[in-house]
NUKOL-163237 format. One record per residue (C-alpha): residue in three letters; x, y, z. Coordinates in Angstrom, 1 decimal. Layout:
BEGIN
pt logu = ALA, u = X, v = Y, w = Z
...
END
This chain:
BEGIN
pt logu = UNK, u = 76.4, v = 120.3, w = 109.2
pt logu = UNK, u = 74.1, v = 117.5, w = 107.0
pt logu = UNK, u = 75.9, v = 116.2, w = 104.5
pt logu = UNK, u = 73.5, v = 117.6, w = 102.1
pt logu = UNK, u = 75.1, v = 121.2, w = 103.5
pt logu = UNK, u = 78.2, v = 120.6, w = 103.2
pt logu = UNK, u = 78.2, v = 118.8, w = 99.6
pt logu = UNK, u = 77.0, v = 122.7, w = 98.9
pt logu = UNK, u = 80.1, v = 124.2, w = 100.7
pt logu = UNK, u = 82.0, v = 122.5, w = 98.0
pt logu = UNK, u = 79.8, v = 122.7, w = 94.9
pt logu = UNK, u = 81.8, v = 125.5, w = 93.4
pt logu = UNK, u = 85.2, v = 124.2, w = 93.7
pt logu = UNK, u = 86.7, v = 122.8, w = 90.5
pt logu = UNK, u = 83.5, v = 123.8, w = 88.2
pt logu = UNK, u = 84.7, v = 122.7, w = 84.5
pt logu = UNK, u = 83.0, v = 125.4, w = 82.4
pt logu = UNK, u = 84.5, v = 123.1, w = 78.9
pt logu = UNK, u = 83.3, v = 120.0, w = 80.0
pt logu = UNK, u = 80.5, v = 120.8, w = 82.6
pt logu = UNK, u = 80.2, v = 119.0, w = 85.7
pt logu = UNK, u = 83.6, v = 118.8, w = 87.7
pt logu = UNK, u = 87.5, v = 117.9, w = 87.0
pt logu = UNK, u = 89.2, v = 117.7, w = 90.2
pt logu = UNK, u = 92.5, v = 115.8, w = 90.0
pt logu = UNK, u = 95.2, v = 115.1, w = 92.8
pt logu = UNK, u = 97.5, v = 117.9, w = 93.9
pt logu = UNK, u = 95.5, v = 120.3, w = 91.6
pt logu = UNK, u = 94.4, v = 123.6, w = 92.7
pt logu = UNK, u = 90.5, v = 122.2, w = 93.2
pt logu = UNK, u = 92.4, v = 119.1, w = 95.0
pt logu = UNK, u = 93.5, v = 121.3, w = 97.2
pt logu = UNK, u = 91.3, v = 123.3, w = 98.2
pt logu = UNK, u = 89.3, v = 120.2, w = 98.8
pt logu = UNK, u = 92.1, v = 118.9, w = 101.1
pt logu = UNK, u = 92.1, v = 121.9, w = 103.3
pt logu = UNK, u = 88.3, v = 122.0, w = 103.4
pt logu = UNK, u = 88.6, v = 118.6, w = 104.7
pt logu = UNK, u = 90.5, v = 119.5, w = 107.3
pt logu = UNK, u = 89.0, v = 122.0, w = 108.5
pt logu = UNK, u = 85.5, v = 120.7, w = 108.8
pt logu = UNK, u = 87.1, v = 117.6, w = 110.0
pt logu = UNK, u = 89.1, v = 119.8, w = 112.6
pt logu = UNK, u = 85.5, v = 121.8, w = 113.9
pt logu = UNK, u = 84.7, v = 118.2, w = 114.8
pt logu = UNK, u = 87.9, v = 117.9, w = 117.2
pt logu = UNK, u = 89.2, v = 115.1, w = 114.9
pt logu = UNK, u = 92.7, v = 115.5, w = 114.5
pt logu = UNK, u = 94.0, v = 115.0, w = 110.6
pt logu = UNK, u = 97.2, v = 113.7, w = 109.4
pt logu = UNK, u = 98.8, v = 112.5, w = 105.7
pt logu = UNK, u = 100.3, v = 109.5, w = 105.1
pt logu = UNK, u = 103.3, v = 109.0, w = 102.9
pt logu = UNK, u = 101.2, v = 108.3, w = 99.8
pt logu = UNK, u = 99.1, v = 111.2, w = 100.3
pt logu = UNK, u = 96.1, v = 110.1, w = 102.1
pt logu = UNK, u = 94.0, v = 112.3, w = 104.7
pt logu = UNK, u = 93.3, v = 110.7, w = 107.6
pt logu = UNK, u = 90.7, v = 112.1, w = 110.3
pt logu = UNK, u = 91.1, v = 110.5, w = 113.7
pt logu = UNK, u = 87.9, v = 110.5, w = 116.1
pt logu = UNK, u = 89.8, v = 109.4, w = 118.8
pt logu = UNK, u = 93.9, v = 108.2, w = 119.5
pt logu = UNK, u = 94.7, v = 105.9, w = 116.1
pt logu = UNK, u = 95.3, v = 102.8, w = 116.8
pt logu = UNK, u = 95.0, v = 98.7, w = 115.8
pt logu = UNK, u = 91.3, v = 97.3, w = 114.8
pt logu = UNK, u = 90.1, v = 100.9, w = 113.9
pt logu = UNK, u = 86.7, v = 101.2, w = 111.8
pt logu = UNK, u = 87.6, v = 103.5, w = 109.0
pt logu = UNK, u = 84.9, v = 105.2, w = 106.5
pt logu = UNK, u = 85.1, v = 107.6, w = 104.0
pt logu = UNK, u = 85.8, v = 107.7, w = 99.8
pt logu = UNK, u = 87.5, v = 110.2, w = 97.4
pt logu = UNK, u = 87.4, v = 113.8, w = 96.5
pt logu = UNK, u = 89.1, v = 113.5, w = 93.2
pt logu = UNK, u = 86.7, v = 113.2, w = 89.8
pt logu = UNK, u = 86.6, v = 112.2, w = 86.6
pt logu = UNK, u = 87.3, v = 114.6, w = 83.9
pt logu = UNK, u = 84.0, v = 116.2, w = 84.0
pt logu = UNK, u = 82.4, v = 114.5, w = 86.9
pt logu = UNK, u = 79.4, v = 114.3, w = 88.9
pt logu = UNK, u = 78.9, v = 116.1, w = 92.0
pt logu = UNK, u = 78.2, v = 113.2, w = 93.8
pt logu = UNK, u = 80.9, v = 110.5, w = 93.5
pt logu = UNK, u = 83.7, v = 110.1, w = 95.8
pt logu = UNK, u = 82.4, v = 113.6, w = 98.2
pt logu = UNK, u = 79.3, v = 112.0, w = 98.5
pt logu = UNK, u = 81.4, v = 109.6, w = 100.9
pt logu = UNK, u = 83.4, v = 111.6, w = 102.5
pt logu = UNK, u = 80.5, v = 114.1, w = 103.1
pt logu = UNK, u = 78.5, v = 111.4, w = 104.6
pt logu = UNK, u = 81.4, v = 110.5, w = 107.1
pt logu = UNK, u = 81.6, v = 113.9, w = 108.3
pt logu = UNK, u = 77.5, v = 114.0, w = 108.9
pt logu = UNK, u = 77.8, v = 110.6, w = 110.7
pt logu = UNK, u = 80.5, v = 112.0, w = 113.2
pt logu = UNK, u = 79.1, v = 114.7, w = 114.3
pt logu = UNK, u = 75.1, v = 112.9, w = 114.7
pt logu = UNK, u = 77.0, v = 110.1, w = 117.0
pt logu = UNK, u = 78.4, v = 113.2, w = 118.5
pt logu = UNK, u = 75.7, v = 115.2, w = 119.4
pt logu = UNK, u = 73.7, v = 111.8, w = 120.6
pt logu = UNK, u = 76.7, v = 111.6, w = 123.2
pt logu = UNK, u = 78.1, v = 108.5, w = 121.6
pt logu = UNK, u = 81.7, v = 107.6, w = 122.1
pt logu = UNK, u = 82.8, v = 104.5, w = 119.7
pt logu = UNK, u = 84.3, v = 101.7, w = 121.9
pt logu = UNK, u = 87.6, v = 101.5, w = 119.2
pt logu = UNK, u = 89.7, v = 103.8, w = 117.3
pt logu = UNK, u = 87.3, v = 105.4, w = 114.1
pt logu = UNK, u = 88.8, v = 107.6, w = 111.3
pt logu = UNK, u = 87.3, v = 109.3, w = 108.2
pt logu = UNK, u = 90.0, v = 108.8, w = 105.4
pt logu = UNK, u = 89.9, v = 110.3, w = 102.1
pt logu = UNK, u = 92.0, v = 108.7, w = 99.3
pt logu = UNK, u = 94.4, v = 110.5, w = 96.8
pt logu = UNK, u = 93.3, v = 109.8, w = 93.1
pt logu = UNK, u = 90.8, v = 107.1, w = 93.2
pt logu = UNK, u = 89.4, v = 107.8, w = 89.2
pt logu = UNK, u = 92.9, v = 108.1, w = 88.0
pt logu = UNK, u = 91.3, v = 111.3, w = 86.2
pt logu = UNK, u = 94.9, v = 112.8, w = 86.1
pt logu = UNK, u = 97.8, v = 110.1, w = 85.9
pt logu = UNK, u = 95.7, v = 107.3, w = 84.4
pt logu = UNK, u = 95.7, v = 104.7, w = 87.1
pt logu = UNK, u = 92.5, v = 104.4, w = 89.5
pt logu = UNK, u = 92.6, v = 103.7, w = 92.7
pt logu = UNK, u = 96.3, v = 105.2, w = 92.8
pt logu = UNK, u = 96.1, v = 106.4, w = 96.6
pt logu = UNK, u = 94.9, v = 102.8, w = 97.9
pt logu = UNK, u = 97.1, v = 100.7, w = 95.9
pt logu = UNK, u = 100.4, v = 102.6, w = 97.2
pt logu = UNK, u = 98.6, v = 102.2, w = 100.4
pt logu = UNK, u = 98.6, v = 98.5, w = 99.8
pt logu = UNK, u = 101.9, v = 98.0, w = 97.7
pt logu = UNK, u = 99.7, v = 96.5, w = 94.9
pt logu = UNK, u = 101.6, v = 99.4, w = 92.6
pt logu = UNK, u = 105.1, v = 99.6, w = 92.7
pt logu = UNK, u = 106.0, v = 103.2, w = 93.7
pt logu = UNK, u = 108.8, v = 103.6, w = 91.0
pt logu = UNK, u = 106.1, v = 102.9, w = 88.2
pt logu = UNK, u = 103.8, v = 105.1, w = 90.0
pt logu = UNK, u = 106.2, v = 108.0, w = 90.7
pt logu = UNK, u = 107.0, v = 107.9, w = 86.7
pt logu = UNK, u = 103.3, v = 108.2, w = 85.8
pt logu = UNK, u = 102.6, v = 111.1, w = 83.7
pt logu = UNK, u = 99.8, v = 113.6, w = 83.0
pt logu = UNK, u = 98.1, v = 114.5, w = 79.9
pt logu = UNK, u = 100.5, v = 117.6, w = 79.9
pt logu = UNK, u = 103.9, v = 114.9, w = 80.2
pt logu = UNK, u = 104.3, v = 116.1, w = 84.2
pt logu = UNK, u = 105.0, v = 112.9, w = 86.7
pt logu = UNK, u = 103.4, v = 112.5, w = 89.8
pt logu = UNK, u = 106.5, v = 112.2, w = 91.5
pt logu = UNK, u = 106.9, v = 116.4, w = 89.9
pt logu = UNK, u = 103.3, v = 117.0, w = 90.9
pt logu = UNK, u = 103.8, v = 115.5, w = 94.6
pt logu = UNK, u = 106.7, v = 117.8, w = 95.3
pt logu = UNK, u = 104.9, v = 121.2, w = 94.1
pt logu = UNK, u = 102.5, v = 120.4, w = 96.0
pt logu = UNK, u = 104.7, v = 119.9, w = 99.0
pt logu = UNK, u = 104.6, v = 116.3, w = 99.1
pt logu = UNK, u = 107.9, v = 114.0, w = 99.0
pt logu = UNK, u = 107.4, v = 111.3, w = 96.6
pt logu = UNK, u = 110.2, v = 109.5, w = 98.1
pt logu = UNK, u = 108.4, v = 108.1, w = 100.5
pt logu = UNK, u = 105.5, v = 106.2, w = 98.6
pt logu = UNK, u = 105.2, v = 102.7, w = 99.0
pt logu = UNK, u = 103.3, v = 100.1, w = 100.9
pt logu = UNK, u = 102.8, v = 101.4, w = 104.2
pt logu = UNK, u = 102.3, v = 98.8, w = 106.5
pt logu = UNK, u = 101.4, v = 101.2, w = 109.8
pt logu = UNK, u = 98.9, v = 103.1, w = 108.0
pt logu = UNK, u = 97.2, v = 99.5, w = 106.8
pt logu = UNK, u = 97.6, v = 97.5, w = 110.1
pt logu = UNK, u = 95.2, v = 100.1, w = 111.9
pt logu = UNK, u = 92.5, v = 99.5, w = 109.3
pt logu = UNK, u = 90.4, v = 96.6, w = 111.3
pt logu = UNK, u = 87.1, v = 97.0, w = 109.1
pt logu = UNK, u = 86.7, v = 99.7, w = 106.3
pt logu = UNK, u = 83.5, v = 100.8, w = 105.0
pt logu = UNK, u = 83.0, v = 103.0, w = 101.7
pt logu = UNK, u = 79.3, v = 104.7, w = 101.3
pt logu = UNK, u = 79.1, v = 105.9, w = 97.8
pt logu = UNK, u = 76.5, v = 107.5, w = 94.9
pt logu = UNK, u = 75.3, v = 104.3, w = 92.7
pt logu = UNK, u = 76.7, v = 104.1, w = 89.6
pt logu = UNK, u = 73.6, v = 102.8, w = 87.8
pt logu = UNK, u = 70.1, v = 101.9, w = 88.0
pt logu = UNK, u = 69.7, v = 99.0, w = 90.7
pt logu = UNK, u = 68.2, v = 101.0, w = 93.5
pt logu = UNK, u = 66.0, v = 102.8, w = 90.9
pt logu = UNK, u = 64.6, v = 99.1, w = 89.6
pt logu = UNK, u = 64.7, v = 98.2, w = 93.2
pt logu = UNK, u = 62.9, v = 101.3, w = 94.8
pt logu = UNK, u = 65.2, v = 101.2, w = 97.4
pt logu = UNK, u = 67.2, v = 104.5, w = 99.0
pt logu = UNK, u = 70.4, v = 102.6, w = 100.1
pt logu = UNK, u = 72.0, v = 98.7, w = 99.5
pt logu = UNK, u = 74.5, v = 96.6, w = 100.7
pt logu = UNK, u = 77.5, v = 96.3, w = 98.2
pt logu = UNK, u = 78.1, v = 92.6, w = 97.7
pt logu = UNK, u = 80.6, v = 92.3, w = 94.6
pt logu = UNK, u = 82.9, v = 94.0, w = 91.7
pt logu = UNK, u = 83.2, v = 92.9, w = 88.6
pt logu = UNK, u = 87.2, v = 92.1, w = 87.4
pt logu = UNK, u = 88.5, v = 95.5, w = 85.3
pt logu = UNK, u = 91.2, v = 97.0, w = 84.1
pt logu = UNK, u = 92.6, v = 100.1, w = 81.8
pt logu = UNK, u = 94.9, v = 98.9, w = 78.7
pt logu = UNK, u = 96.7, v = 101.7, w = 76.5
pt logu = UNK, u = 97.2, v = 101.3, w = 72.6
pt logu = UNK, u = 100.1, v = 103.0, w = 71.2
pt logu = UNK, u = 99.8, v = 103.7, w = 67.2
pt logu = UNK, u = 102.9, v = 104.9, w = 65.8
pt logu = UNK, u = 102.7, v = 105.8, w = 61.7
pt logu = UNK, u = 103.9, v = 108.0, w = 59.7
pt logu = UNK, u = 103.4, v = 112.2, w = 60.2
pt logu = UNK, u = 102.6, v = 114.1, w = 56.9
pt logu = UNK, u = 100.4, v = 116.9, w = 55.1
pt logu = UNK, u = 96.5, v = 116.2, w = 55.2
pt logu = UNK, u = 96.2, v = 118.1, w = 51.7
pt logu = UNK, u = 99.9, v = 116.8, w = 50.2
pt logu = UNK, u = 99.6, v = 113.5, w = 50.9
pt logu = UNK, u = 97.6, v = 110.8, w = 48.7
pt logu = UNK, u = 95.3, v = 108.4, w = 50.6
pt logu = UNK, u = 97.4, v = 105.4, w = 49.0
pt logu = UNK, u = 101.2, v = 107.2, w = 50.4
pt logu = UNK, u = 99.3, v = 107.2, w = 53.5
pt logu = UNK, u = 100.8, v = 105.1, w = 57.1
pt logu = UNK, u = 98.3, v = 107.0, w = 59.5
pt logu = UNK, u = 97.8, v = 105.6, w = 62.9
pt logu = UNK, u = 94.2, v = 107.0, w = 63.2
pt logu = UNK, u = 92.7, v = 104.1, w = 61.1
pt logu = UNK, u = 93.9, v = 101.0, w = 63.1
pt logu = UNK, u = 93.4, v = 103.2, w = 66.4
pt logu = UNK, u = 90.0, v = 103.3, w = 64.9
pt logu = UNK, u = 89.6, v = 100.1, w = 64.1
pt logu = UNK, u = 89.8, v = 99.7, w = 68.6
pt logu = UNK, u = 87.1, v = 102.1, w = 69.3
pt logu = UNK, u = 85.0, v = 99.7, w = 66.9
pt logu = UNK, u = 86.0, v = 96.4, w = 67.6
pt logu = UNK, u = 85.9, v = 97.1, w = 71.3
pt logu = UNK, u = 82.1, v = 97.8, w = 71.1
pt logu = UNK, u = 81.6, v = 94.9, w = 68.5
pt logu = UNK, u = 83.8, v = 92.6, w = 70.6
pt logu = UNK, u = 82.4, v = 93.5, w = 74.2
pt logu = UNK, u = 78.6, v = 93.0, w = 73.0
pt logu = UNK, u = 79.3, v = 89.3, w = 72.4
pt logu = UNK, u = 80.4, v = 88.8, w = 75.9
pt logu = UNK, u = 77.1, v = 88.7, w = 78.5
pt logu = UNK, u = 77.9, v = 90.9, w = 81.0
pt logu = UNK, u = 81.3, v = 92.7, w = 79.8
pt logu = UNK, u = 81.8, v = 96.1, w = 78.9
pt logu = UNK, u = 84.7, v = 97.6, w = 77.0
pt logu = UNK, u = 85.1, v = 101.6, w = 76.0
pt logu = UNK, u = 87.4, v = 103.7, w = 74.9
pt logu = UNK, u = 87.1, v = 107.3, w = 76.3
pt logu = UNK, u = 89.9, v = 108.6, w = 75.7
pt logu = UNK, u = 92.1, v = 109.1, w = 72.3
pt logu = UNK, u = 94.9, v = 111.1, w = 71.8
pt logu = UNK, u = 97.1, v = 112.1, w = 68.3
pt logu = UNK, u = 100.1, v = 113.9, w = 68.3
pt logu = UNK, u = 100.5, v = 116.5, w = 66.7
pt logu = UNK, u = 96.8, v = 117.0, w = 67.2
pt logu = UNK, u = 96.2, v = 119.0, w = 64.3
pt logu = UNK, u = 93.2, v = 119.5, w = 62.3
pt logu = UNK, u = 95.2, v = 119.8, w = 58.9
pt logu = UNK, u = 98.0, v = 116.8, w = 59.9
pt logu = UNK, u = 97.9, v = 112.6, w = 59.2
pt logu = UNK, u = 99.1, v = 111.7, w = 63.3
pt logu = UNK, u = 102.5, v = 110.4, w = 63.9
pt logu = UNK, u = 100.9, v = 108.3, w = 66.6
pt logu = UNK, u = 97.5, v = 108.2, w = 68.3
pt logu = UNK, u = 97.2, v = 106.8, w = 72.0
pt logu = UNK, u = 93.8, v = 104.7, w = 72.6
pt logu = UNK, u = 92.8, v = 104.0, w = 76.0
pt logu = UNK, u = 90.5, v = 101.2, w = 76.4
pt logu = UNK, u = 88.6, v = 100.2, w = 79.8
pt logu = UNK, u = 87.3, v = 96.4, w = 79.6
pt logu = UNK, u = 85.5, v = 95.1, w = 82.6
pt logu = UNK, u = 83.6, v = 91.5, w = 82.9
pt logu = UNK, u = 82.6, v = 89.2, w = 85.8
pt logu = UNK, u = 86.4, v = 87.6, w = 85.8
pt logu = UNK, u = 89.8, v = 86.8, w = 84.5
pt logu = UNK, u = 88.7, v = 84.4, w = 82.4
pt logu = UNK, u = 86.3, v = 87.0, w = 80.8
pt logu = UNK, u = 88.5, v = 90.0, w = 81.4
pt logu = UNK, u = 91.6, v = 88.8, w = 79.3
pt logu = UNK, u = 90.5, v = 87.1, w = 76.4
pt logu = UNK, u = 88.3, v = 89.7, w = 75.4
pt logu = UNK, u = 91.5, v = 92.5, w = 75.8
pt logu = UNK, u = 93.4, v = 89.3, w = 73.4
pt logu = UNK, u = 91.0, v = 89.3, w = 71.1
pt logu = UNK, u = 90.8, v = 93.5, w = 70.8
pt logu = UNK, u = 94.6, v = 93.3, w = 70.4
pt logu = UNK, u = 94.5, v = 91.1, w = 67.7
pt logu = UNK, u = 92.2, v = 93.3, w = 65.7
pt logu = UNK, u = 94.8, v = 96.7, w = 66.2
pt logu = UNK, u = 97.9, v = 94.3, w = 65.3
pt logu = UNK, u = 96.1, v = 93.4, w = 62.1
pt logu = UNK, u = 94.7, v = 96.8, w = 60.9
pt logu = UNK, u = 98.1, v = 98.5, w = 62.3
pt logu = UNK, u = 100.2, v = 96.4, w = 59.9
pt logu = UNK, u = 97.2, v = 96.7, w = 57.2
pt logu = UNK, u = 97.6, v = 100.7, w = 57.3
pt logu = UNK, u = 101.6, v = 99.7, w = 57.3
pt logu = UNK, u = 102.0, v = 101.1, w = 61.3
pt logu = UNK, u = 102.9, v = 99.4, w = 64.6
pt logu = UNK, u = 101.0, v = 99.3, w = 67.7
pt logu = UNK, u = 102.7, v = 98.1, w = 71.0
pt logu = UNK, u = 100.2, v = 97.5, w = 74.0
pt logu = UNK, u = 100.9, v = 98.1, w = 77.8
pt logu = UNK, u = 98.3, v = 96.7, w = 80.7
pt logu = UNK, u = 98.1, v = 100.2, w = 82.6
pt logu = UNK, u = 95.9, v = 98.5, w = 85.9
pt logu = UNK, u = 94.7, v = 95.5, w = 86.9
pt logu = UNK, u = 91.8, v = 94.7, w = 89.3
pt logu = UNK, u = 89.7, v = 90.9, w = 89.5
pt logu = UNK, u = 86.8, v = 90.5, w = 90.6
pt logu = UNK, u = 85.8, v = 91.2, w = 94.3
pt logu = UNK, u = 83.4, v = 89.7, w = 96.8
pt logu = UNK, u = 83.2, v = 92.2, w = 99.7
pt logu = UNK, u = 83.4, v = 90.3, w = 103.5
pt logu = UNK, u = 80.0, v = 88.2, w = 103.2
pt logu = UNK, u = 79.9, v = 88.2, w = 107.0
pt logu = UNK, u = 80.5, v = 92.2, w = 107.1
pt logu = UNK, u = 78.1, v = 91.9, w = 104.2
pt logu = UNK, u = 74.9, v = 89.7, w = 106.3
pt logu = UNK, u = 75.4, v = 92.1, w = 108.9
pt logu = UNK, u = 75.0, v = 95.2, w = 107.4
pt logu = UNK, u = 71.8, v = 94.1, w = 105.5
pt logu = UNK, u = 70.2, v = 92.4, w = 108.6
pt logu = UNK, u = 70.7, v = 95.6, w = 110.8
pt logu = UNK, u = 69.9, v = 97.6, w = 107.7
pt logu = UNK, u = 66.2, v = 95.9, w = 107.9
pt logu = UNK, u = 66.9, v = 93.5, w = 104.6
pt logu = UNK, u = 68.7, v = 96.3, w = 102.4
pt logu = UNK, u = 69.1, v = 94.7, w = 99.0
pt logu = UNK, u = 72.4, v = 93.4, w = 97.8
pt logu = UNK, u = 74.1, v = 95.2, w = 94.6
pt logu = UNK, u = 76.8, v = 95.0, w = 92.4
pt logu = UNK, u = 79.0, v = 97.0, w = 90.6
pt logu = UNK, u = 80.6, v = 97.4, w = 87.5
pt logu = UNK, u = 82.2, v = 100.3, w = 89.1
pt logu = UNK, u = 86.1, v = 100.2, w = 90.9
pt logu = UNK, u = 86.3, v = 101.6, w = 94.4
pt logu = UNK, u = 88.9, v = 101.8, w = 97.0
pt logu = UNK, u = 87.4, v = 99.2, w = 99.2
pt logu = UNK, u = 87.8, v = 96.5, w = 96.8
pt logu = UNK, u = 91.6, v = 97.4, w = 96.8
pt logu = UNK, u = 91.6, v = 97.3, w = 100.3
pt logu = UNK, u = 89.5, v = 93.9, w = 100.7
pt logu = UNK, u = 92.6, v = 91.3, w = 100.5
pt logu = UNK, u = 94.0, v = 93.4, w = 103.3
pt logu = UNK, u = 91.0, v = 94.1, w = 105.6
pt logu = UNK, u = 87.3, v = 93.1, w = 106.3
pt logu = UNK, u = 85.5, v = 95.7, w = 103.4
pt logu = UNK, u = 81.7, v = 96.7, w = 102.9
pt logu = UNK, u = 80.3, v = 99.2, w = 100.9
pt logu = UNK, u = 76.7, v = 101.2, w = 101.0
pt logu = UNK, u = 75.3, v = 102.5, w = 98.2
pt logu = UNK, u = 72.9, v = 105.6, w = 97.8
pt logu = UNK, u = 70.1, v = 105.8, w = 95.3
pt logu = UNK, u = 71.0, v = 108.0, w = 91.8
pt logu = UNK, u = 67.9, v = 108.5, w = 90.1
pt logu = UNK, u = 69.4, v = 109.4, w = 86.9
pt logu = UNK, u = 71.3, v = 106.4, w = 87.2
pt logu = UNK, u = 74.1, v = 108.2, w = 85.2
pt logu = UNK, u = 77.6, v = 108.5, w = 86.9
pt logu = UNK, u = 80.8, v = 110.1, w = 85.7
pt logu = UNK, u = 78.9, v = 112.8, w = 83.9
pt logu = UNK, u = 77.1, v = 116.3, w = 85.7
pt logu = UNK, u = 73.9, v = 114.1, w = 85.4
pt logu = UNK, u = 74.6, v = 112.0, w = 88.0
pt logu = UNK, u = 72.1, v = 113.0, w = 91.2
pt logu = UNK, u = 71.4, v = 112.1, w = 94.7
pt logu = UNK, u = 67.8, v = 113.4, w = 96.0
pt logu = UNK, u = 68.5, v = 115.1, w = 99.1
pt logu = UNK, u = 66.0, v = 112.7, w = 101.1
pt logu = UNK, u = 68.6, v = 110.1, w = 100.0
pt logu = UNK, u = 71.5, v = 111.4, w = 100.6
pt logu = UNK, u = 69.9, v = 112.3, w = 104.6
pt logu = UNK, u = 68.8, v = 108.7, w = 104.1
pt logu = UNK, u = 72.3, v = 107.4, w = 103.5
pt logu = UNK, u = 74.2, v = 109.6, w = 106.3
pt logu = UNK, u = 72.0, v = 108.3, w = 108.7
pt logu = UNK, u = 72.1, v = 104.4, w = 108.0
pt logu = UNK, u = 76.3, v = 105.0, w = 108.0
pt logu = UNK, u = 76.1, v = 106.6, w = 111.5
pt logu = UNK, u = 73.8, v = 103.7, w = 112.9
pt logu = UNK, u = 76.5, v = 101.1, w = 111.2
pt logu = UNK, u = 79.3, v = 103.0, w = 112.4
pt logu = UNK, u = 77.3, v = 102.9, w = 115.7
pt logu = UNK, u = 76.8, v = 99.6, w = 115.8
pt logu = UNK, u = 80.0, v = 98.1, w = 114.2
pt logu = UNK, u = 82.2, v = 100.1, w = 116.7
pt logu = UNK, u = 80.5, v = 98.6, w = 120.0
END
């Protein structure tokens, strides 16, 4: 089936009818059913599918082994999410397999489609999560502790979902077979629009990482309480969401947001007792990254003991910048007839994966150039456009 076909075969599972778009978040029902439609197509292809201890499919064209090439993205999303990013890859993978097939092509090393566990992080907060276990660039106590927006851990989630969270870590057979790894994704913005291009090279991403706020005040009666009796943890935590905008817009090329804001109790007739602030900042490096997250936290320490509350700040993930393989990279856009070269504000699992293996990413043209939201689009023309220039690679890379 074209990937086109079987993006369809999924586009009912984990439908979010509050948000629109899609929430599908590891070892969720819509995760699920994900994984064993996965395997299933994966299995009418005669690839043979396994798990690794962190949770990661793996779909084996051929006996595993050392030096493999290894495609494929994520089928988790964003609260709300596009159809298109993370499947989009994974979809693609599947389409290129069975082409090569059905020219008679046999790749000359081992090739495997793999599909990550909880690359957006929708669920436990951290991104990536399946590829830095992979790695060991997440120790697998912290990430076994990591709790959901309903206070479950993932090491709880794992085992109801017949997983045993034990056995996360670093997994050094898994990542020895990975020789090259190449992710095709949905852009995340407007370069191949600008560019009037179908499908690019990926050539870097940007340094980024998630920091969470915690605003702890005092809990009282909205009506009761006089605005000068007040310690409510709301102001300072909004005193983030404004500095970050203000703070970020100074900075060429960085972008800081805060998508996510959370007071307990929660309700509409009670001053918080505390209010959680995520904030995302991302920027071309460290030396961007960092001071700009310094100078944010300077702001909440001030209007936190201002409002006469305290505010404690904890780095949630890390990422710097990335340059993908730049001789992966020349080859790709020379065999791709001078592709353009992108990129990307946007984390993926092959820049986890790049201090560890050669990495390359393709892109494929969004025309809305919106991404994490149900506007985010791939033309179908495209998306045939972008199957077939990842079976000629995989072609090509594996002889």
């Amino acid at each position: 089936m074209s990937a086109v076909e079987l993006l369809a075969e999924i586009a009912g599972v984990g439908r979010d009818r509050a948000r629109g778009g899609y929430s599908r978040h590891l070892f969720d029902r819509a995760e699920g059913e994900l994984r064993t439609w996965f395997t299933e197509r994966a299995g009418r292809l005669g690839l043979d599918v396994e798990t690794d201890r962190n949770g990661n499919l793996w779909a084996w064209w051929g006996a595993p082994g050392p030096d493999a090439l290894v495609t494929g993205s994520h089928l988790d999303s964003v609260p709300g999410g596009g159809a298109f990013d993370g499947p989009l890859g994974v979809v693609s993978a599947l389409d290129a397999v069975e082409t090569l097939q059905k020219e008679g092509f046999r790749p000359g090393k081992p090739l495997a489609v793999l599909v990550f566990a909880e690359e957006e992080g929708g669920r436990f907060g951290v991104p990536c999560l399946g590829s830095r276990l992979l790695t060991g660039s997440i120790d697998a106590d912290r990430a076994r502790a990591l709790r959901d927006p309903d206070g479950g851990t993932l090491a709880e989630a794992a085992v109801r979902a017949g997983f045993d969270p034990v056995r996360f870590g670093r997994d050094e057979e898994a990542l020895s077979r990975i020789g090259t790894f190449l992710e095709l994704h949905v852009e995340q913005g407007r370069g191949l629009i600008d560019l009037g291009a179908p499908v690019a090279v990926g050539s870097t991403v940007i340094a980024h990482g998630r920091w969470r706020f915690s605003f702890t005040g005092q809990g009282n009666h909205a009506g009761a309480t006089l605005m000068s009796d007040r310690h409510d943890p709301m102001i300072p935590a909004a005193e983030v969401v404004a500095a970050a905008h203000r703070i970020a817009s100074r900075v060429e090329g960085a972008r800081a947001t805060v998508g996510r804001l959370v007071p307990k109790p929660g309700g509409t007739n009670v001053i918080a007792s505390t209010v959680d602030v995520w904030l995302d900042a991302r920027a071309s490096g460290d030396d961007q990254v960092r001071p700009l997250v310094d100078e944010i936290a300077h702001v909440a320490s001030e209007a936190a003991a201002a409002e006469g509350c305290v505010v404690k700040l904890a780095e949630e993930s890390y990422g710097g910048s990335v340059a993908f393989d730049a001789n992966l990279r020349d080859e790709l856009t020379n065999f791709l007839g001078g592709a353009p070269e992108l990129p990307t504000g946007a984390g993926h699992d092959a820049a986890i994966l790049a201090p560890y293996a050669r990495t390359g990413m393709l892109y494929v043209r969004n025309p809305t150039g919106i991404s994490h939201a149900p506007e985010e689009f791939a033309e179908d023309e495209d998306v045939a456009r972008g199957a077939r220039a990842l079976a000629d690679v995989l072609r090509h890379l594996s002889t």
